[in-house]
C-alpha positions as CSV (number, residue, x, y, z in Angstrom):
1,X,0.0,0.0,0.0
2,X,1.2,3.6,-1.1
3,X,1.7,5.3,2.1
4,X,2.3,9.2,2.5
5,X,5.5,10.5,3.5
6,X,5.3,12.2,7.3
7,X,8.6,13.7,6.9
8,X,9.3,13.6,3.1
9,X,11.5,17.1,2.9
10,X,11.1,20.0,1.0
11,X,8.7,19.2,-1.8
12,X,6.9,22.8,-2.1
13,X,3.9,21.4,-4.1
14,X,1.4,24.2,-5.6
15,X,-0.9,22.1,-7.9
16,X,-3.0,23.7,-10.2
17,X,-3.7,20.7,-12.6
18,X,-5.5,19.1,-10.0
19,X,-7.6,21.7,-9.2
20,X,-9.4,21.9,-12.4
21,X,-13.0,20.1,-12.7
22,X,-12.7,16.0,-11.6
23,X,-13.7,14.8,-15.1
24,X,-10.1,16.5,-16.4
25,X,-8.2,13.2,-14.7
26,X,-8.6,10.6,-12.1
27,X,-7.2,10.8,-8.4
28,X,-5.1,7.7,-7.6
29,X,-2.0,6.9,-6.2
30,X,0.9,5.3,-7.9
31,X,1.1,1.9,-7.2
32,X,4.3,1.1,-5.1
33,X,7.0,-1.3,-6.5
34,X,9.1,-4.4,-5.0
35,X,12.7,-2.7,-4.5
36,X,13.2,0.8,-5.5
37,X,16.7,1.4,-6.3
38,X,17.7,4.8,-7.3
39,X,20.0,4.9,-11.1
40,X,20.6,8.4,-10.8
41,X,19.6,11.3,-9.7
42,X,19.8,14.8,-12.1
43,X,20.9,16.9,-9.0
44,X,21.2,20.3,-11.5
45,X,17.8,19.7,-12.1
46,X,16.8,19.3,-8.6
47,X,18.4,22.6,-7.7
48,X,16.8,24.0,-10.4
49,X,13.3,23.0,-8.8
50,X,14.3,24.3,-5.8
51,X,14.4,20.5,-4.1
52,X,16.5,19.1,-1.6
53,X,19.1,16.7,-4.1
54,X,20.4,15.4,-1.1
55,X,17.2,14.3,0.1
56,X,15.9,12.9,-3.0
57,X,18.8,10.9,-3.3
58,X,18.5,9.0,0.2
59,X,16.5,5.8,0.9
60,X,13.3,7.9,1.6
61,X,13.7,10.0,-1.2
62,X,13.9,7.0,-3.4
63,X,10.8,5.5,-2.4
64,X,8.7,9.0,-3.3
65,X,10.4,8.9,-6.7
66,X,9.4,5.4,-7.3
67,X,6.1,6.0,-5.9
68,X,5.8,4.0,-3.0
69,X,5.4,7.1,-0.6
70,X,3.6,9.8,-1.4
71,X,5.3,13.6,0.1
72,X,3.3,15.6,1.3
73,X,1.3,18.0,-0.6
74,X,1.1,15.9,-3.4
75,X,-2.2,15.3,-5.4
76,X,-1.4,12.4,-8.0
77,X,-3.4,12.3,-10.8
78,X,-3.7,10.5,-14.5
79,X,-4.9,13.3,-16.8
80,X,-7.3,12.3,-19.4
81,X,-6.8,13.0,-23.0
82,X,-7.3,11.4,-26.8
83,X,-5.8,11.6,-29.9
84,X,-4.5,10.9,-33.6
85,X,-2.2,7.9,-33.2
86,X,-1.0,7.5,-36.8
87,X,-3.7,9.7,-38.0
88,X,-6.0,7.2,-37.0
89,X,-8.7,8.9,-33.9
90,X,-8.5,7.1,-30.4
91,X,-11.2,9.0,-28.2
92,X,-9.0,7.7,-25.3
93,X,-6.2,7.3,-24.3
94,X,-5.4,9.0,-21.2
95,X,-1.9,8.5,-18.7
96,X,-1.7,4.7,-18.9
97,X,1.4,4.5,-17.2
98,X,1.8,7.5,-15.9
99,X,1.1,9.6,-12.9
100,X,1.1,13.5,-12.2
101,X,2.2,13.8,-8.5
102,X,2.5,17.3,-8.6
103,X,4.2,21.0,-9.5
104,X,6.7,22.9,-8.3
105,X,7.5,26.5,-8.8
106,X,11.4,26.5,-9.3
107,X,14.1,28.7,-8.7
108,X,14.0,30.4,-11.6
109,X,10.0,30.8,-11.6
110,X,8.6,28.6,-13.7
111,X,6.0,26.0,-12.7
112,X,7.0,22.5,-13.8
113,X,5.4,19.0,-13.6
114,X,7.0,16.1,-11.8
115,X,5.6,13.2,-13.3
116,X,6.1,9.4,-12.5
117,X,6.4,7.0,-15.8
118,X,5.7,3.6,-15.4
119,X,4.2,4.0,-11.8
120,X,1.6,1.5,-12.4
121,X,-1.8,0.7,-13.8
122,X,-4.6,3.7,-14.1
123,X,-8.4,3.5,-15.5
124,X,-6.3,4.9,-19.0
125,X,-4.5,1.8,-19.2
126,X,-6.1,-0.4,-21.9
127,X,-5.4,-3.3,-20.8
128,X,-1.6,-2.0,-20.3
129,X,0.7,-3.5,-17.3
130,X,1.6,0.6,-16.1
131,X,4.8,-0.1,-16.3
132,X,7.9,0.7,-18.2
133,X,11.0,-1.1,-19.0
134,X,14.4,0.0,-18.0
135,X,15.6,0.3,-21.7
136,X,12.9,3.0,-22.6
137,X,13.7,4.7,-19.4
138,X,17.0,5.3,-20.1
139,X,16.8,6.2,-23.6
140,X,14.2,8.9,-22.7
141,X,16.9,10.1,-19.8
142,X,19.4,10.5,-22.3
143,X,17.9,11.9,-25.1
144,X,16.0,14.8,-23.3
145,X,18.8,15.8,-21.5
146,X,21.0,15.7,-24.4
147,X,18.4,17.7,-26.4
148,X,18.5,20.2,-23.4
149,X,22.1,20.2,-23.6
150,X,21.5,21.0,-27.4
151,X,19.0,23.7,-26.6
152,X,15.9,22.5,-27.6
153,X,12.7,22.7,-25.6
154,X,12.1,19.3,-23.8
155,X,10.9,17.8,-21.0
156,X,13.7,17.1,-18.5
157,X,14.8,13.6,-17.1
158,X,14.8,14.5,-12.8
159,X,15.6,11.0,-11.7
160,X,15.8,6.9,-13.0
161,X,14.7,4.1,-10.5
162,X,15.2,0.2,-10.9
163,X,11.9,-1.0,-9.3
164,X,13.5,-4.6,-8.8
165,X,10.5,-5.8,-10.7
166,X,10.1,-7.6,-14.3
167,X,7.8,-6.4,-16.6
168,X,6.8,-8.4,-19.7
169,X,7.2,-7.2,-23.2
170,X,8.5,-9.6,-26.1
171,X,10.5,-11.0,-23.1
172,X,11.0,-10.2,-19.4
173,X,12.6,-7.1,-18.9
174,X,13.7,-5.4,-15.4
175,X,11.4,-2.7,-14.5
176,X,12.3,1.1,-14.2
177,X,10.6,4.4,-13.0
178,X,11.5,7.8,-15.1
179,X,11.1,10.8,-13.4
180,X,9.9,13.4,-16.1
181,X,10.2,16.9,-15.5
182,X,7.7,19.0,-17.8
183,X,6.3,23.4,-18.2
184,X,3.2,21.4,-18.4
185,X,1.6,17.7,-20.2
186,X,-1.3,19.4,-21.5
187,X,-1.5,18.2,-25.2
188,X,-3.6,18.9,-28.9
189,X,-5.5,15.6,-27.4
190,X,-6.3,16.6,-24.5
191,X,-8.1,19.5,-25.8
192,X,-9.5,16.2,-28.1
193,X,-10.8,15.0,-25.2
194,X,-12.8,17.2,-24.6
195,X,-14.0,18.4,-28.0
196,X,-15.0,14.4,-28.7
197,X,-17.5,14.3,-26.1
198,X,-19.0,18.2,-26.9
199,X,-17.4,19.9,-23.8
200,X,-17.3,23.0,-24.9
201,X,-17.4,24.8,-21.5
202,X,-14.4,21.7,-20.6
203,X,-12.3,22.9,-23.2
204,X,-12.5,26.7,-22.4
205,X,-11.6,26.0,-18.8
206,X,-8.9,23.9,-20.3
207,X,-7.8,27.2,-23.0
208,X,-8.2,29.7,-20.0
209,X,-5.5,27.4,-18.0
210,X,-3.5,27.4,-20.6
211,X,-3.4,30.7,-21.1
212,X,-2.5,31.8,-17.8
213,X,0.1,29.2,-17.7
214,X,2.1,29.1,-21.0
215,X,0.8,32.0,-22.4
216,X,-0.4,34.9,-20.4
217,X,-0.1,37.9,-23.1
218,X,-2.9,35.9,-25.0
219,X,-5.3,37.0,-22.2
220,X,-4.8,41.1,-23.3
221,X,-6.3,39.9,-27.1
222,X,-9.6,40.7,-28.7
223,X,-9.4,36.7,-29.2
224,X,-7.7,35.0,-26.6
225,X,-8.3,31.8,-28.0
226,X,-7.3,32.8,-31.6
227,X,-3.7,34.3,-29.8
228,X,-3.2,30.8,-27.8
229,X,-3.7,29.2,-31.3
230,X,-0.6,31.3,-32.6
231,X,1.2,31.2,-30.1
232,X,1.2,27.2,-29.8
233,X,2.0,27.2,-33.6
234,X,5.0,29.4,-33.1
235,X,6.1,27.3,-30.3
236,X,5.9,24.2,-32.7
237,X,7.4,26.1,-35.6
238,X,10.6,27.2,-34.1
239,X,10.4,23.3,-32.0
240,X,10.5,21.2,-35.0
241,X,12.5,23.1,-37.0
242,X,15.2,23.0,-34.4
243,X,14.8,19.1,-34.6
244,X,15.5,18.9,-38.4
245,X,18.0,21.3,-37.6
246,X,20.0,18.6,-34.9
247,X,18.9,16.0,-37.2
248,X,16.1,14.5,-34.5
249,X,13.4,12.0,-36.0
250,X,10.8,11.8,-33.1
251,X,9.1,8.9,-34.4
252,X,5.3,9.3,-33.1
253,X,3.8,13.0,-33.5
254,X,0.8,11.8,-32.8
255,X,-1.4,14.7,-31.4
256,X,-1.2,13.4,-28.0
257,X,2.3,13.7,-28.1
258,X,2.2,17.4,-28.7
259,X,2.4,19.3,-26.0
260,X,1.4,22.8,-26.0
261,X,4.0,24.4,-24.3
262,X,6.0,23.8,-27.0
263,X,8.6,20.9,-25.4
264,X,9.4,17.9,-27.6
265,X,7.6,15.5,-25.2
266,X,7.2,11.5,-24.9
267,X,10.6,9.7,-26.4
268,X,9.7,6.4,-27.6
269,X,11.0,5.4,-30.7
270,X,12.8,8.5,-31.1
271,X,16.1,8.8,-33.2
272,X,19.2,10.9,-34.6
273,X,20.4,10.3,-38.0
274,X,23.5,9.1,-38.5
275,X,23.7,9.4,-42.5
276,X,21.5,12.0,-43.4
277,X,18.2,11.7,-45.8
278,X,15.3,13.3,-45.9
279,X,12.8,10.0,-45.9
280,X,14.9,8.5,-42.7
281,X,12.2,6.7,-40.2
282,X,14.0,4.4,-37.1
283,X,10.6,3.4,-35.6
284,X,9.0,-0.1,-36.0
285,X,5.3,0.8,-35.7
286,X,5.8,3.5,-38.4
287,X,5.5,1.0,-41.4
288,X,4.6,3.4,-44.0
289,X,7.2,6.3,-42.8
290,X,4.1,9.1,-41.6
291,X,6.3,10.5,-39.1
292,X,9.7,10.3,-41.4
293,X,12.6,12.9,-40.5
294,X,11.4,15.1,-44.0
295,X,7.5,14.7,-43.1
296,X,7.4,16.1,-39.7
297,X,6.6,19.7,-40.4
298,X,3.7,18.9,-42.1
299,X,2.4,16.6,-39.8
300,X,2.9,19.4,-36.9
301,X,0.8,21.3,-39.2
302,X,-1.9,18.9,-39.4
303,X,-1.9,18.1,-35.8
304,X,-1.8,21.7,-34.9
305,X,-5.2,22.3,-37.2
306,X,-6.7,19.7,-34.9
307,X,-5.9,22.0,-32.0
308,X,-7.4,24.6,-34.3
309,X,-10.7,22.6,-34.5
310,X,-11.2,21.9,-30.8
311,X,-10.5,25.9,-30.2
312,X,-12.8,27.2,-33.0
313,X,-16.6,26.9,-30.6
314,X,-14.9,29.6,-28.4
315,X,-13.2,32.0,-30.4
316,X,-15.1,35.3,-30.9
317,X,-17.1,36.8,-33.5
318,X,-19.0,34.3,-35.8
319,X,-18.5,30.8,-37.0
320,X,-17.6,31.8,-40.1
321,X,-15.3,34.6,-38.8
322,X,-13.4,32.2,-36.4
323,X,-12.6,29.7,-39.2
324,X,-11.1,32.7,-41.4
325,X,-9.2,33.3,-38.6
326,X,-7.9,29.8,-37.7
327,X,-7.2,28.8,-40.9
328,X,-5.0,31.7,-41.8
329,X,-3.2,31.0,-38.5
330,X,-2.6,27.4,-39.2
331,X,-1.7,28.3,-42.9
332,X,1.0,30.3,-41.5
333,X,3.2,27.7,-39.9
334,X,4.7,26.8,-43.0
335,X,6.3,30.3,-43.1
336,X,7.1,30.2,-40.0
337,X,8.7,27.4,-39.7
338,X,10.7,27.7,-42.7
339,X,11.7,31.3,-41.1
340,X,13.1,29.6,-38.4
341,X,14.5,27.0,-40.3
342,X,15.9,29.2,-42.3
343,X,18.1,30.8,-39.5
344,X,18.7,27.9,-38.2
345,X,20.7,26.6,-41.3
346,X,22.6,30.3,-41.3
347,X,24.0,29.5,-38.2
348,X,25.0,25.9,-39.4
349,X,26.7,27.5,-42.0
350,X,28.0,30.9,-40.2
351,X,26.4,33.1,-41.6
352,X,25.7,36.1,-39.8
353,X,24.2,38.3,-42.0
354,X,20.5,37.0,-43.8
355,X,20.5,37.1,-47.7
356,X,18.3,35.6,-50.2
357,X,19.3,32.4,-51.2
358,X,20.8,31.2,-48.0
359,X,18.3,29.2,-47.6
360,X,19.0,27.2,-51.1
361,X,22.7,26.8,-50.5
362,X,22.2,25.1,-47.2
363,X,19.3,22.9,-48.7
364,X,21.8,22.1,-51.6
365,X,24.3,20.9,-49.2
366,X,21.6,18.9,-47.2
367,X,20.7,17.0,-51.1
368,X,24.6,16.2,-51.8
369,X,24.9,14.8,-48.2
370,X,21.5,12.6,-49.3
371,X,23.1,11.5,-52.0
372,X,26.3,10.8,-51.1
373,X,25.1,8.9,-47.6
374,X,27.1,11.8,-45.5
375,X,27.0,11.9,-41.9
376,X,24.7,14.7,-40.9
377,X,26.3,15.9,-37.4
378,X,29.7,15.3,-39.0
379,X,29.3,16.8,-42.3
380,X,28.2,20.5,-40.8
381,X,30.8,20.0,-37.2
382,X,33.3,19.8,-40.0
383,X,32.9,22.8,-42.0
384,X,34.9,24.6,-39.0
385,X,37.9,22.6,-40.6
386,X,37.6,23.8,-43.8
387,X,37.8,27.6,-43.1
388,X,40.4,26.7,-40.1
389,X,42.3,23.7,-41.0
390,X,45.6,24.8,-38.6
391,X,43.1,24.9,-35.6
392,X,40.9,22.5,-36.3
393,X,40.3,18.8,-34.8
394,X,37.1,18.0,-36.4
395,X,38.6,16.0,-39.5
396,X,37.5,16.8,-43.5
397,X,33.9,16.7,-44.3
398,X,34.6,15.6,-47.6
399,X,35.8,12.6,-46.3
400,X,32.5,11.8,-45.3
401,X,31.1,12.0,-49.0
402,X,31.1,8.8,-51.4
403,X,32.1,11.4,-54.5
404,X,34.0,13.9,-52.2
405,X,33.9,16.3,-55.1
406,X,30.0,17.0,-54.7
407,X,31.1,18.5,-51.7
408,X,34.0,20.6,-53.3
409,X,31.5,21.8,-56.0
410,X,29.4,22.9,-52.7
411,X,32.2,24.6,-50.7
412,X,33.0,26.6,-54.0
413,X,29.3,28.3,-53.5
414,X,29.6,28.4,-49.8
415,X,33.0,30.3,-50.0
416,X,31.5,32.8,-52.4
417,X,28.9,33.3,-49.4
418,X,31.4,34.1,-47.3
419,X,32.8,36.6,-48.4
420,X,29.7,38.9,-48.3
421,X,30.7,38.3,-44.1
422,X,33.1,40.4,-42.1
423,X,34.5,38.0,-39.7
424,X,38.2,36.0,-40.0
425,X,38.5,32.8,-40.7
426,X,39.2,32.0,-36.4
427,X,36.1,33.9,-35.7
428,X,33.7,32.0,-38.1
429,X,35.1,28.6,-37.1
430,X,34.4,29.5,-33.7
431,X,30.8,30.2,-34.6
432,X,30.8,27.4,-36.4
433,X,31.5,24.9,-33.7
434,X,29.1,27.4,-31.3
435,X,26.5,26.4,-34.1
436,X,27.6,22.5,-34.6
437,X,27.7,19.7,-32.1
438,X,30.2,17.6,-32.5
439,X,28.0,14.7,-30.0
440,X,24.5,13.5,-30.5
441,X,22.5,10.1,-28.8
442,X,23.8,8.0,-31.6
443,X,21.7,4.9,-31.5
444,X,24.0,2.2,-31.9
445,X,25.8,4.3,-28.5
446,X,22.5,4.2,-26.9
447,X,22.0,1.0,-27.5
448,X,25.3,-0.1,-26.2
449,X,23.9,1.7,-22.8
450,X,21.1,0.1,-22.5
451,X,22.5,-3.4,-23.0
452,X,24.9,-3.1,-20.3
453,X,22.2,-1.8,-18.1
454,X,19.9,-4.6,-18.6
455,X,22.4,-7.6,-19.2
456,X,25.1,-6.9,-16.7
457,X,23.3,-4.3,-14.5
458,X,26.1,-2.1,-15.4
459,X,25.6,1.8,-15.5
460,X,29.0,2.9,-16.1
461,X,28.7,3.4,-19.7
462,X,25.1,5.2,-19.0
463,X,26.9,7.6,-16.7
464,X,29.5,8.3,-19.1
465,X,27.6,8.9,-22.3
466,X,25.4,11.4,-20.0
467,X,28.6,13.2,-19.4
468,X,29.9,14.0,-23.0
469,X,26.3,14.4,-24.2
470,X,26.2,17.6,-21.4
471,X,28.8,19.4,-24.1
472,X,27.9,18.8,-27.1
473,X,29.6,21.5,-28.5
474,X,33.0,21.3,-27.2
475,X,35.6,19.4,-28.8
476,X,36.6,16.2,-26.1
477,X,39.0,14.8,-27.9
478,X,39.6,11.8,-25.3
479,X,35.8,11.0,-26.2
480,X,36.0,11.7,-29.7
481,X,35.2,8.1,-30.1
482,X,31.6,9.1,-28.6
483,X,31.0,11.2,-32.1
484,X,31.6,8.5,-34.6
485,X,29.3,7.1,-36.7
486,X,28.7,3.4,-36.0
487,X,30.1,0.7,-37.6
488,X,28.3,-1.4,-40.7
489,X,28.0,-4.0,-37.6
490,X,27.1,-1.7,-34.8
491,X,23.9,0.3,-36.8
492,X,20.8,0.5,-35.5
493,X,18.0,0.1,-38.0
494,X,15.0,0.4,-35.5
495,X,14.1,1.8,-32.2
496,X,11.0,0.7,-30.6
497,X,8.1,1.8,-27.9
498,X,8.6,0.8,-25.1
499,X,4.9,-0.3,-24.4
C-alpha cells in the first residue's frame, strides 16, 4: 500500500492541474514497487526546482520517486486525453502508465510538472501493465537531457529508479521508473478530449489554464483563444524546425504527443540520423514512414489544425469569422517554420548576415549529403575545418562524401557566401563549432547503454555517455570516439516503444 510521507522534505507542491474540474483526470496513487533502487539522480535539475538533491537521493527520497510514498502536498493524478495515433482517432487514451504527483514553482519561476512513468496501472491503461521497461527509461533520460544540452525545448529527465520488478514485453525485462520533468503535459489531445464528447465549456476552462500558464499575453487579445492558437503554432514552428535542424526524428507525433508548451515531449521510438536523408524513419510501428525525418513539419501542421478545430466553438465573432481566422493562422506555420528553419541553417553555416538564397545553399548541401550517404552531425561539425584547417580537430567533411567532389563543387558556392561576411576565418570557425555539435544520442551508443544496463546491471557506460552528451559542442578529444558514426555491424536500424 502507497503510504504518505510524514517527513518527506522539501517538496513545495502548488498544484494547479489538479484543481481543475474531476472529469479533467482521475485521483489515484501510484502503485508502489518491489525494491526501488535509485540509477541516478539529475541533481542540477533538482536545484533547479528548488528540491533538496540530497534528500531525494536518500532511501526515503527513493521511495517518493518510485512512488511507493507519497510527500506531502502531493495530489497524484492521471490526466485524461485522446488523440490521432497515426492519423487514426483514439477517443482515449489517457496517462496509462503515468502519474502526475505534482508542480513545483522552481528557482527560476517557472511552474513545472514532476511526473512518474511507469508508476503502475490507471483507469487509462487499456489493458496495459503501467509499467515501463528499463531500456525505454533510459533512452528517454538520455535523449531529453542531451536535447537540453543541445538547446531544444524538452521535457527534462529529474531521476531513473530500478523498481527490482520484471515487466513483460516480447520477453521479461527489469522494470524502471522515469522521473519526467515538464512546463506542463497538456497536449492537442487533450483539448481532443474534450471536443469528442462536446465539452465546450471543458475545453475553455482547459484554454483559460492554458493561457494563464504558458501564455499569459494571450489573455490582453480581442481573441484569446485565436492568440493561444498562434502562439502554440509558433512554439511548434521554431520546435520542430530545431529538430530537423540537430537531425532528430521523433518517431510518433501523434497529437497526443504534442504538447502545448512547445517541449518535444514522450521519447519512444525516437532517433538521430546518422547518415542523413530526408525520408529517414528508425521506428518499428511507423511501417509506411508518416512520421519520417522530412515529413514532420507537415504533420505538426496537421496536428496543430486539430488544435485549431477543438478551439474554433470559443473563439469570438461568428462561425464563419473564427474559421477565417484559424485557418489563416494554421496556414502560416509553413512560413514560420521555414523562417526559423531558415536561421537555423545560417548559423550551421555561419552566416551572420541574412541574404536571399541562403536558404537554397544550405538545402543544396543537405541533397549532396543525401546522395552521397554523408554523416549529418559530422558533415556541418566539419565545415569549422575547412575555413580553419591549422586549428581545427574535427577532420574533412569531404571525407564523409562517397564522391567527395560533390562537396568541393558545394564549398565553391559556400565560400563565395562568405565573403559577403566580415568576420576572420578564427572567428567563423568558432561560430561554427558554437553552431555545430560535434555529439549526438547515436543509437547504436544508446543502444550499447542500455544493453549493459539490462544484461550486466552495469551503468557505467550510462553515466559516461550522460557526461559528453552535457557538451555537445565542445571538442573532447579523449571522447571523440563518442561522435563516430557506428560501424556497418554496430547500426541501429530500429528503435522501438517501449509499451
Amino acid at each position: 500500500m502507497t503510504e504518505t510521507a510524514a517527513n518527506a522534505g522539501p517538496l513545495p507542491f502548488d498544484n494547479s492541474y489538479a484543481r481543475l474540474p474531476e472529469h479533467f483526470f482521475a485521483r489515484l496513487p501510484p502503485t508502489p514497487v518491489e525494491a526501488p533502487r535509485l540509477i541516478r539522480l539529475n541533481r542540477g535539475l533538482a536545484e533547479t526546482l528548488g528540491l533538496d538533491a540530497a534528500f531525494l537521493a536518500s532511501p526515503a527520497g527513493t521511495e517518493i520517486l518510485a512512488g511507493n510514498r507519497i510527500p506531502d502536498g502531493a495530489e497524484p493524478i492521471a490526466m485524461a486525453y485522446a488523440g490521432h495515433q497515426f492519423g487514426g482517432w483514439v477517443p482515449q487514451l489517457g496517462d496509462g502508465r503515468a502519474i502526475l504527483i505534482g508542480e513545483v514553482v522552481g528557482r527560476d519561476g517557472i511552474r513545472r510538472d514532476i511526473h512518474l512513468k511507469g508508476a503502475g496501472r490507471t483507469p487509462f491503461s487499456r489493458n496495459g501493465d503501467g509499467r515501463a521497461a528499463l531500456g525505454p527509461v533510459l533512452r528517454e533520460y538520455i535523449v531529453s537531457e542531451a536535447m537540453h544540452a543541445l538547446g531544444l525545448p524538452t521535457t527534462r529527465a529529474l531521476a531513473a529508479i530500478a523498481t527490482g520488478e520484471p515487466v513483460i514485453r516480447e520477453r521479461y525485462l527489469p522494470g524502471a521508473v522515469l522521473v519526467r520533468v515538464a512546463e506542463s503535459h497538456v497536449r492537442v489531445g487533450t483539448f481532443q478530449y474534450f471536443t469528442a464528447r462536446g465539452d465546450t465549456e471543458a475545453v475553455k476552462r482547459l484554454a483559460d489554464y492554458v493561457i494563464a500558464r504558458h501564455y499569459p499575453q494571450a489573455a490582453a487579445s480581442d481573441d484569446p483563444y485565436a492568440a493561444l492558437l498562434d502562439a502554440v503554432v509558433g512554439r511548434q514552428a521554431r520546435l520542430v524546425a530545431g529538430w530537423l535542424l540537430v537531425g532528430f526524428i521523433h518517431g510518433v507525433m501523434n497529437t497526443d504527443n504534442m504538447s502545448v508548451a512547445g517541449e518535444t515531449i514522450d521519447y519512444g521510438p525516437c532517433a538521430f540520423m546518422d547518415f542523413y536523408h530526408p525520408h529517414t524513419v528508425y521506428s518499428s510501428i511507423d511501417h509506411m514512414g508518416r512520421y519520417a525525418y522530412g515529413n514532420q513539419p507537415p504533420i505538426a501542421q496537421w496536428n496543430l489544425a486539430q488544435l485549431g478545430q477543438c478551439l474554433l466553438p470559443i473563439m469570438s465573432g461568428t462561425e464563419a469569422e473564427a474559421l477565417k481566422r484559424a485557418q489563416a493562422i494554421i496556414d502560416g506555420f509553413a512560413n514560420r517554420f521555414e523562417t526559423e528553419l531558415t536561421a537555423g541553417l545560417q548559423r550551421k553555416l555561419g552566416l551572420d548576415t541574412a541574404k536571399a538564397g541562403d536558404l537554397a545553399l544550405g538545402q543544396d548541401l543537405l541533397k549532396r549529403m543525401a546522395e552521397n550517404e554523408a554523416d549529418f552531425t559530422l558533415t556541418f561539425r566539419g565545415l569549422a575545418d575547412v575555413i580553419d584547417p591549422e586549428g581545427g580537430t574535427d577532420g574533412d567533411p569531404r571525407n564523409l562524401f562517397n564522391k567527395p567532389g560533390d562537396f568541393d563543387d558545394w564549398v565553391g558556392f559556400w565560400r563565395a557566401r562568405l565573403e559577403e561576411e566580415a568576420r576572420s576565418p578564427q572567428e567563423l570557425a568558432a561560430a561554427l563549432r558554437a553552431a555545430n555539435p560535434m555529439f549526438i544520442p547515436r543509437n547504436h551508443q544508446v543502444e550499447a547503454v542500455i544493453r549493459a544496463a539490462e544484461d550486466r546491471d552495469d551503468f557505467a557506460p550510462f553515466e559516461k555517455l550522460l557526461k559528453v552528451l552535457a557538451r555537445p559542442f565542445d571538442d573532447q578529444p579523449e571522447n571523440r570516439r563518442c561522435a563516430l558514426p557506428p560501424r556497418p555491424d554496430e547500426v541501429v536500424h530500429q528503435t522501438f516503444c517501449g509499451t
